[in-house]
Structures are given as C-alpha cells and as structure tokens.
TORKOL-4160 file (C-alpha; in steps of 0.2 Angstrom, whole numbers, padded with zeros to 4 digits, m for minus):
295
<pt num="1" X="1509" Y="0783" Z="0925"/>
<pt num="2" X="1526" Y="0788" Z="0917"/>
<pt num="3" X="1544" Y="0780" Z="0924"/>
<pt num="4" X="1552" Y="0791" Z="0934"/>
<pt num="5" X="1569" Y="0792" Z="0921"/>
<pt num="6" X="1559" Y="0785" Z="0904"/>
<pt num="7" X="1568" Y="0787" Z="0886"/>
<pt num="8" X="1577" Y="0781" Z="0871"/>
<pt num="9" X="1591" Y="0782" Z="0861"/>
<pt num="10" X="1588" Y="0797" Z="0845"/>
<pt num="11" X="1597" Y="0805" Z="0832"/>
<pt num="12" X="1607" Y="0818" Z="0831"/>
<pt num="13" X="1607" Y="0820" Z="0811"/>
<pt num="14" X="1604" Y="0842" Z="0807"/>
<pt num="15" X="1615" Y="0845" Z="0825"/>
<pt num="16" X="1616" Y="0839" Z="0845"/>
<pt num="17" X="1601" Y="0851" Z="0848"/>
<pt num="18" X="1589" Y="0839" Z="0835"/>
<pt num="19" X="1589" Y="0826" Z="0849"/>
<pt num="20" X="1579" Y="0837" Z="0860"/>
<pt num="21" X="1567" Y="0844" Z="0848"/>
<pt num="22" X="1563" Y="0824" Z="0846"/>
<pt num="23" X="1562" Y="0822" Z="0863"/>
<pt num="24" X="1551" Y="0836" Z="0867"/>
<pt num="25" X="1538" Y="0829" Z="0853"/>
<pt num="26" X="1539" Y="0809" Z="0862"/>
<pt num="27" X="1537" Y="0818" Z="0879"/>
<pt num="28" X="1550" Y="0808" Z="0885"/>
<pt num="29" X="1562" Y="0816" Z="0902"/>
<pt num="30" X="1578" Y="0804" Z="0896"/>
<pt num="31" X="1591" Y="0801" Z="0881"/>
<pt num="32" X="1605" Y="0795" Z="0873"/>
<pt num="33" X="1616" Y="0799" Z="0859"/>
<pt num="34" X="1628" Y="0798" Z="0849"/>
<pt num="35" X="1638" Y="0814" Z="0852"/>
<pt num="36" X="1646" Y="0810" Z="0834"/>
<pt num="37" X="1647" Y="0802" Z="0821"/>
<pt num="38" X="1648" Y="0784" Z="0826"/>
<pt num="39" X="1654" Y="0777" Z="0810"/>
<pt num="40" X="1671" Y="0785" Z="0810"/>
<pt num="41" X="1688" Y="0789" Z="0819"/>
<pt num="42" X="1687" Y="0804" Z="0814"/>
<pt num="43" X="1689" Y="0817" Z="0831"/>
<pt num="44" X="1680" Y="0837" Z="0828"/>
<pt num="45" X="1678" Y="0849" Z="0843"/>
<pt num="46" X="1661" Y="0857" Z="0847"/>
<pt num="47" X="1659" Y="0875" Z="0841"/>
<pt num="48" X="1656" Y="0886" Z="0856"/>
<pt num="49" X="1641" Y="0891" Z="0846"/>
<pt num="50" X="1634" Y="0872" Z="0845"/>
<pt num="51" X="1636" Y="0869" Z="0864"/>
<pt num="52" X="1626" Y="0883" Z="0868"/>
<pt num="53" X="1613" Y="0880" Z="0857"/>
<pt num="54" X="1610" Y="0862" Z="0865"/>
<pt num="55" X="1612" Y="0869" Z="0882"/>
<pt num="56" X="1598" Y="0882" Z="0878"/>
<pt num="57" X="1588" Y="0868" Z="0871"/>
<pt num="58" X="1591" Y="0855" Z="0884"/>
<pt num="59" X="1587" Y="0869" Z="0899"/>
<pt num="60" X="1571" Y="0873" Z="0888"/>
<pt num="61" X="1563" Y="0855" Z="0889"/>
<pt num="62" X="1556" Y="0843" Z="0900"/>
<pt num="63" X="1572" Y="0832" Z="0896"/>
<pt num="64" X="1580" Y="0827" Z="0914"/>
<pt num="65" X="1594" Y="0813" Z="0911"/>
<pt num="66" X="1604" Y="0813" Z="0894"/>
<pt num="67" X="1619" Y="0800" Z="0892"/>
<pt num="68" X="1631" Y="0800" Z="0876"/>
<pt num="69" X="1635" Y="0782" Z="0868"/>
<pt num="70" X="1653" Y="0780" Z="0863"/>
<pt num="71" X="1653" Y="0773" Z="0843"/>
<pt num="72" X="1654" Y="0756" Z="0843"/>
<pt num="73" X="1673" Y="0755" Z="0835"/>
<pt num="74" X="1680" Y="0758" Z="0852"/>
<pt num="75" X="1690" Y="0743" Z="0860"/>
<pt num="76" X="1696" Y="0745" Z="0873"/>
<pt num="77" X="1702" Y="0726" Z="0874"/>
<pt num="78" X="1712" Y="0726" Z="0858"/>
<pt num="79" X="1728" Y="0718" Z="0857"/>
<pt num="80" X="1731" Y="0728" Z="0841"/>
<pt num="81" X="1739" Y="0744" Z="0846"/>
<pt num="82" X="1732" Y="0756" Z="0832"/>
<pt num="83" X="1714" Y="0752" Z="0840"/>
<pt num="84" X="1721" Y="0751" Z="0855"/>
<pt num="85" X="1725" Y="0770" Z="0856"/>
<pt num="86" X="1711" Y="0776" Z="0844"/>
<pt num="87" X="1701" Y="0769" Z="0856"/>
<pt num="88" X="1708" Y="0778" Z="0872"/>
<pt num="89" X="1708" Y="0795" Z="0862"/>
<pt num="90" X="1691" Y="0792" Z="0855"/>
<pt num="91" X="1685" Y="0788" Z="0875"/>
<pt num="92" X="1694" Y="0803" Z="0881"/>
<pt num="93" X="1685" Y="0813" Z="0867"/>
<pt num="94" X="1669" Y="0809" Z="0872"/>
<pt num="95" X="1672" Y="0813" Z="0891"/>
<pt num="96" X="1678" Y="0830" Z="0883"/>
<pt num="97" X="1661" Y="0832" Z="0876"/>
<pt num="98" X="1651" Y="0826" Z="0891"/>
<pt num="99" X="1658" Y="0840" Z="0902"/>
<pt num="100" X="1657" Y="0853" Z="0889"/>
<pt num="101" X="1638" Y="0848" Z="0887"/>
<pt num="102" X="1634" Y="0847" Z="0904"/>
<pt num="103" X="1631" Y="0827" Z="0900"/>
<pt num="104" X="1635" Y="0815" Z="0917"/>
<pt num="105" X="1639" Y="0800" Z="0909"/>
<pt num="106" X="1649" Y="0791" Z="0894"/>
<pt num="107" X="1642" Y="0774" Z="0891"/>
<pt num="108" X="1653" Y="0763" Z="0882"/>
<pt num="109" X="1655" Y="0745" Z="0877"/>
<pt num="110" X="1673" Y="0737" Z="0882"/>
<pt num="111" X="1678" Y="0726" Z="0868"/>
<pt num="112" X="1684" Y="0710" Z="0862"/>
<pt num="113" X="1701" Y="0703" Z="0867"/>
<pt num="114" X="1702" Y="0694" Z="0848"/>
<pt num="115" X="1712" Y="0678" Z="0855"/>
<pt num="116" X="1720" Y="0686" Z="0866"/>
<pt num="117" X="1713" Y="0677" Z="0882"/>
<pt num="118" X="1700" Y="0686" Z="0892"/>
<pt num="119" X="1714" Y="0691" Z="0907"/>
<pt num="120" X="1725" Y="0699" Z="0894"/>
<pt num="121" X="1711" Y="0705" Z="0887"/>
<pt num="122" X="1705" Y="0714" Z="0906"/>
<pt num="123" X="1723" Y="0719" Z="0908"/>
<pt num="124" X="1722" Y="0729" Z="0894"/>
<pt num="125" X="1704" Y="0739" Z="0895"/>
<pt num="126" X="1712" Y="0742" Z="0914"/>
<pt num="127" X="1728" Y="0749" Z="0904"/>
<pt num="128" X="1717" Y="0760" Z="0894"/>
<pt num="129" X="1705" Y="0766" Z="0908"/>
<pt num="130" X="1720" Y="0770" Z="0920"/>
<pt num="131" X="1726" Y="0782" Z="0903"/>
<pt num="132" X="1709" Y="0790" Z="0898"/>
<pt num="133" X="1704" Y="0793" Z="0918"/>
<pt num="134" X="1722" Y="0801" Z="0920"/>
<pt num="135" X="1719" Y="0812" Z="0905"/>
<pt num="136" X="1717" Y="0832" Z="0904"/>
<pt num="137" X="1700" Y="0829" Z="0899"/>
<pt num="138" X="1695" Y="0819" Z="0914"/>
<pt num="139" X="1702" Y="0831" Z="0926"/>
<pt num="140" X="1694" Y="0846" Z="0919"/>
<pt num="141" X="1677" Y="0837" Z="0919"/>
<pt num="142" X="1677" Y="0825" Z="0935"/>
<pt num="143" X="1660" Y="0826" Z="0938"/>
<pt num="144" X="1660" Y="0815" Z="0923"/>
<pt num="145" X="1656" Y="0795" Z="0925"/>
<pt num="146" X="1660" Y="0781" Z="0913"/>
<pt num="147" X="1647" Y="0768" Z="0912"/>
<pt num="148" X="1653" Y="0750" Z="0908"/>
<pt num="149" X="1640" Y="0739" Z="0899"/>
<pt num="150" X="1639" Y="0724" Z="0899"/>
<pt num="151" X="1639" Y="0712" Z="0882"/>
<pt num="152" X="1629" Y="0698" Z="0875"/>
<pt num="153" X="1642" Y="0688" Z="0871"/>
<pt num="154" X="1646" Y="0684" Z="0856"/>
<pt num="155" X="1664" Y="0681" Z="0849"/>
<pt num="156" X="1679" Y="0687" Z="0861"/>
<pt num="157" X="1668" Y="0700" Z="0871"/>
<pt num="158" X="1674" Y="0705" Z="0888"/>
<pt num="159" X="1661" Y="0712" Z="0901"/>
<pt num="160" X="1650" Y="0698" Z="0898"/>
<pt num="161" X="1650" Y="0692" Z="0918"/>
<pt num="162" X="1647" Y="0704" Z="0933"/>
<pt num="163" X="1662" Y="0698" Z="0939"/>
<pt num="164" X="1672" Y="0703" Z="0924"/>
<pt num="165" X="1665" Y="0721" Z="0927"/>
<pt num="166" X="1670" Y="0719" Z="0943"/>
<pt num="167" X="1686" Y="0716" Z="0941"/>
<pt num="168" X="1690" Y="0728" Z="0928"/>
<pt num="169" X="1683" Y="0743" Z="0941"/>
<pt num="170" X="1693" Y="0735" Z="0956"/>
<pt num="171" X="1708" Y="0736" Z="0947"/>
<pt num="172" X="1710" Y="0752" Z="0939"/>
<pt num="173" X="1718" Y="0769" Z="0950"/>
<pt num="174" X="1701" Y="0778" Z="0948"/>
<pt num="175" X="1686" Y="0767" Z="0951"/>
<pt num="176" X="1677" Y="0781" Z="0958"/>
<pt num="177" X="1676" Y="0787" Z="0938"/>
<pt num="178" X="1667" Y="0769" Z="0933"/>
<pt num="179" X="1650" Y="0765" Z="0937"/>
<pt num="180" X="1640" Y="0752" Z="0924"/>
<pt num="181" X="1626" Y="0752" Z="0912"/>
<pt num="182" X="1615" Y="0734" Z="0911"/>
<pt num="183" X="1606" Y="0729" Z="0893"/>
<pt num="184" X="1594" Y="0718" Z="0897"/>
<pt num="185" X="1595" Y="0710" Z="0881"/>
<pt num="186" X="1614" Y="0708" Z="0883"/>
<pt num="187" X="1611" Y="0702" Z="0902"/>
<pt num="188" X="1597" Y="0689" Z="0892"/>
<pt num="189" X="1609" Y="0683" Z="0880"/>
<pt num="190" X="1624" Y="0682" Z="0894"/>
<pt num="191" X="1612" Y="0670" Z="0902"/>
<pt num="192" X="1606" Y="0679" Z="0918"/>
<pt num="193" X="1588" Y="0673" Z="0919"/>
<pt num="194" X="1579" Y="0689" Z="0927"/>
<pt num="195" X="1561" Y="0682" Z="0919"/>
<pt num="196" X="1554" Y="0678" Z="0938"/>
<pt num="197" X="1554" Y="0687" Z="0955"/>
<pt num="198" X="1566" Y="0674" Z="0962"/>
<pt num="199" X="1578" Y="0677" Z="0946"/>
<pt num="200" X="1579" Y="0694" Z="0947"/>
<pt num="201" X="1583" Y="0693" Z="0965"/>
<pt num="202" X="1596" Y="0681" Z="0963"/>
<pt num="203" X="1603" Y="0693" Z="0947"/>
<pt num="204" X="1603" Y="0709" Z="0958"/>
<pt num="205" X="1614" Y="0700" Z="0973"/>
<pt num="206" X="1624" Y="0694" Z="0961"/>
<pt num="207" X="1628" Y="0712" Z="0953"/>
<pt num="208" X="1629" Y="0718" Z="0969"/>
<pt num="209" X="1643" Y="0707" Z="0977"/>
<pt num="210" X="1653" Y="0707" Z="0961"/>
<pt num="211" X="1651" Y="0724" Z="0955"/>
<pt num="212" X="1639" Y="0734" Z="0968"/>
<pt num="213" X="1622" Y="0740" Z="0965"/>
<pt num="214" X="1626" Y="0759" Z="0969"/>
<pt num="215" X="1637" Y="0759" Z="0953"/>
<pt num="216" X="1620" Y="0755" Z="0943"/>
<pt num="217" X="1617" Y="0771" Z="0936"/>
<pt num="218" X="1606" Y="0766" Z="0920"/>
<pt num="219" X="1598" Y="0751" Z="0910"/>
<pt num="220" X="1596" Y="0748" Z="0894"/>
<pt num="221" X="1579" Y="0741" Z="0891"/>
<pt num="222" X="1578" Y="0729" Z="0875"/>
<pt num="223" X="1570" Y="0714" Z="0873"/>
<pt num="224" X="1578" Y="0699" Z="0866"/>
<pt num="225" X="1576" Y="0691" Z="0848"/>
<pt num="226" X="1588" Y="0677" Z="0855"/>
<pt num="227" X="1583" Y="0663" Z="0870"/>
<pt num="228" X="1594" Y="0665" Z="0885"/>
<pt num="229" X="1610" Y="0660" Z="0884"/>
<pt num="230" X="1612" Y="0661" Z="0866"/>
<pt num="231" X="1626" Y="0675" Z="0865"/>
<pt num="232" X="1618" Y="0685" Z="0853"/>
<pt num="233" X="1616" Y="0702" Z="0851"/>
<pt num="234" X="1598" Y="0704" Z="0843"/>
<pt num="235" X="1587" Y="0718" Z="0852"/>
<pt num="236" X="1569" Y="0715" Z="0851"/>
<pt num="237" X="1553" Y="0729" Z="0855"/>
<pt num="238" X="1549" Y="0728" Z="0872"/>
<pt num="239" X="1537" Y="0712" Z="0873"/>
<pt num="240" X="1540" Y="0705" Z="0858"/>
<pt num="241" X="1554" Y="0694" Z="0861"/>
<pt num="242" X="1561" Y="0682" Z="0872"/>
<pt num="243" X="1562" Y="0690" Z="0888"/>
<pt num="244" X="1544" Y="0696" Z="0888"/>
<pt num="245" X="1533" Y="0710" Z="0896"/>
<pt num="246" X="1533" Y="0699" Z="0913"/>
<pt num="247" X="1551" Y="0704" Z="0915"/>
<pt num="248" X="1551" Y="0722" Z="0910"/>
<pt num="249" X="1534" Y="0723" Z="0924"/>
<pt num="250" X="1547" Y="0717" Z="0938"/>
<pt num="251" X="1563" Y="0728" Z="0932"/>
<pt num="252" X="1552" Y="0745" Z="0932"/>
<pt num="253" X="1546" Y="0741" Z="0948"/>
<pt num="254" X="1560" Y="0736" Z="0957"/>
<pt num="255" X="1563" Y="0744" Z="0973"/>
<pt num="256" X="1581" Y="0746" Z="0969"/>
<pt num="257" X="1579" Y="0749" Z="0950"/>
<pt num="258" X="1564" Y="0758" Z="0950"/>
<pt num="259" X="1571" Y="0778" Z="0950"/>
<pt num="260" X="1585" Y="0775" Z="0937"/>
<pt num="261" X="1585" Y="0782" Z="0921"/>
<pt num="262" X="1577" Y="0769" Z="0908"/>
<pt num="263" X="1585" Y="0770" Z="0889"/>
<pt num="264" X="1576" Y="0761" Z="0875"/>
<pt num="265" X="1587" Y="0756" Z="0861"/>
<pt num="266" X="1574" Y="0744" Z="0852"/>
<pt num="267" X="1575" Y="0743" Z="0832"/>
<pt num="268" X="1576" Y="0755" Z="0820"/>
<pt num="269" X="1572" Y="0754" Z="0802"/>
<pt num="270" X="1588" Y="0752" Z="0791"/>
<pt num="271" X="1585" Y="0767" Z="0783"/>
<pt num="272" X="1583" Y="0778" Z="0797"/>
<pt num="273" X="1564" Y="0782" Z="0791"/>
<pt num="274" X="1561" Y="0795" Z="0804"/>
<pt num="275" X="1543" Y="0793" Z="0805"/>
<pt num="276" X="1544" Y="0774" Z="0806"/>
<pt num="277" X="1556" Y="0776" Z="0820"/>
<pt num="278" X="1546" Y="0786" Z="0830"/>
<pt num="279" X="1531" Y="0776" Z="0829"/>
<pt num="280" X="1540" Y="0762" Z="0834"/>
<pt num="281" X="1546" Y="0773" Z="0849"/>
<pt num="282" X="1529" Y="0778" Z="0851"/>
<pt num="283" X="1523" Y="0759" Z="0856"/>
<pt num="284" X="1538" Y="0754" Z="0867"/>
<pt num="285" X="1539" Y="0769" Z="0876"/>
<pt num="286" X="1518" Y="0767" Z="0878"/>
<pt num="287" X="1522" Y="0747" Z="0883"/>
<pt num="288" X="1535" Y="0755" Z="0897"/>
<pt num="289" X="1521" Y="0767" Z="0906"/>
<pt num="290" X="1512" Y="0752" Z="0905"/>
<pt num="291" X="1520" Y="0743" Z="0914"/>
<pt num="292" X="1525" Y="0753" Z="0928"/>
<pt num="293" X="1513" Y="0751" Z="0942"/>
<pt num="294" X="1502" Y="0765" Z="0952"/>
<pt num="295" X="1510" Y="0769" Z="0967"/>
C-alpha cells in the first residue's frame, strides 16, 4: 500500500519541468526541489515560458504535494551582515518562486549564530523573518508557508530544540506564515529518541507544547549514519542506519503523522549518476510502502 504523500527529493538539471518527468517514472505523488541553483547567490527570474511549462507538467501527473528547498548558504542567524541580507533576499526569492509555481511551501534551514550566543542568534533569524514575511513577495503570494527545519546539531546550529523553533515562531509579526519541517535524521542526531512507541509519544507532546503539531506540515525521512545524540548530520537509506526500519513503521503509521507528505532525501552518489540515484530511490521508496500498514 502507498503512503498517502510518498516522495523524494530530485533534480532539476535540463529545467524545473525535469523533476516531474522523474517523478512520473518513480510513481511517486510528492517532491522537493531546488528551485535553483543551490550552489550560488546568484538570483534569476523564471521565464513566463518556464513557469508554464512546469505548471502544464505538474497538472499532467500524478504528482500531488511539491515543496522547494532553499540552498543551503542561507543563514538566517548570521551575525555577519553580507549573509545576513543575502540570506533574507535569497528567502524572499524563493517565496517569489513558490507562488509563481503554484508551490505551498519554502523549506529552509535557519543557520548557525557563529559565536554569537544562541539568543542573539534567535534574535536575528526573528529579524530576518519579520523582513522577508513583510516583503512584496509575501504579500503577493500569502498562501505561501515557510517550513522551519529542524538541525542535527553540529557546530552553532540554531533550530536544534523544539523549543528553539518555538520560540522563533512565537516571536515574529507573522507566525501565521511559519509552520515546520522535522528530519528525522536531524531530530536522531538532536537526541529525540523516537525508536519506541513510548518515545515517539513523548517526542510528539513535546513538539506539540513547544511548537504545535498543526504546524507539522512535512517530514523529512532519513536515517541516521550517526547514534542519537551525536550531532551529526549524516543521512543514511531508510533502514540502514541508526534509527532503523522499527522507527520509520511507527512514523508512517502514526495517527497524527500518517496523512502528511513524506520526502526522502537519502544519499546520492557524488556524481550525481542519475541511474544510480534512482535505483537507490527505487529501494527506499519500496522500504517506505513497506512499511505502511493495510488499513
């Protein structure tokens, strides 16, 4: 039986409309993607021709939920003030794109505060949300959400702790806007044990009284290279790692997780070997239906 929302992360490489193609031939109804190129600053606007296209594609498959991934040099938290306001153009860029795609939600990453203390460091990604959510392009898309997601870690990472998410969504003037995306590898490496029944229990109240559970709107599914509590960002196939199949059973089955969209973002092959990639797709995507009980 599939997941009700069941997907992964895919390129974009030949155009936005790619992603779809490559969905339609893993008969998967979710994605994610980078709307851009990840690797760079660098800000272009879609060609009226190019957002049709992908419209015409999406509306043309079985593809139900799609969220687009900020690239990963956005800090939000950055006490240096040229990231600072790269980071808040780059955001508001991305929520651009969203609405002219049709896309609901921007997932993005928070940042590090890089010494600065983790209050200063809130302080600031509040700063920079207040900004980007009193932007022109939030306004003219405000059907579009920001996902928060949580990290592993490692270094100066902020949005490690529920209550950290928490706090950064109580405090800024549109927290109607803000909503949250959990990694389970990040949550793993973060130290939320959500291995067992009673752990998961205890992880969900705990989400849902710092941050509340109706701003859950997707999960990340990856599992762990790391043991819990190691701070470290290393995602691992479904299974084959340190969180284990037993977990990923009790998420997908959750009452209150069950029906939200499911993203993979397991390993690819440094070289972006297409056919490898999807292979490995293939199996965790296979390991996720298998999980999912009859109802």
């Amino acid at each position: 039986m599939r997941l009700v929302l069941l997907g992964c992360h895919l390129s974009i490489a030949g155009g936005l409309e790619k992603s779809i193609e490559q969905a339609e031939k893993l008969e998967i109804n979710a994605l994610q993607i980078f709307s851009r190129n990840a690797r760079t600053w660098k800000i272009t606007h879609l060609k009226p021709e190019q957002i049709e296209l992908f419209r015409q594609k999406w509306e043309a498959s079985r593809v139900e939920y799609i969220n687009i991934h900020t690239s990963y040099l956005i800090n939000l938290g950055s006490p240096k003030e040229e990231v600072f306001q790269k980071s808040i153009e780059a955001l508001k860029d991305e929520i651009l794109r969203s609405g002219q795609l049709g896309i609901p939600h921007v997932n993005t990453h928070v940042g590090e505060h890089l010494g600065s203390g983790v209050d200063t460091g809130l302080a600031r990604i509040v700063t920079a949300l207040n900004e980007v959510l009193a932007g022109p392009e939030a306004e003219q898309y405000p059907d579009v959400l920001v996902l928060l997601e949580n990290d592993a870690g490692s270094g100066s990472a902020l949005g490690v702790r529920f209550e950290e998410m928490g706090a950064i969504i109580d405090n800024v003037k549109h927290p109607e806007r803000l909503c949250v995306c959990f990694d389970t590898c990040h949550g793993h490496a973060a130290g939320y044990d959500f291995t067992s029944e009673d752990g998961l229990a205890a992880m969900l109240a705990e989400f849902d009284e710092k941050i509340g559970l109706k701003r859950l709107k997707l999960i990340h599914v990856n599992d762990s290279k790391n043991p819990l509590g190691s701070r470290k960002d290393r995602h691992e196939h479904i299974g084959k790692g340190q969180i284990g199949e037993k977990a990923f059973e009790l998420i997908v089955n959750h009452p209150k997780l069950k029906d939200l969209p499911f993203v993979l973002e397991t390993p690819k092959s440094a070289d972006e070997d297409e056919k490898l990639n999807s292979e490995m797709d293939i199996v965790n995507l296979g390991t996720m239906r298998r999980l999912r009980h009859e109802k």
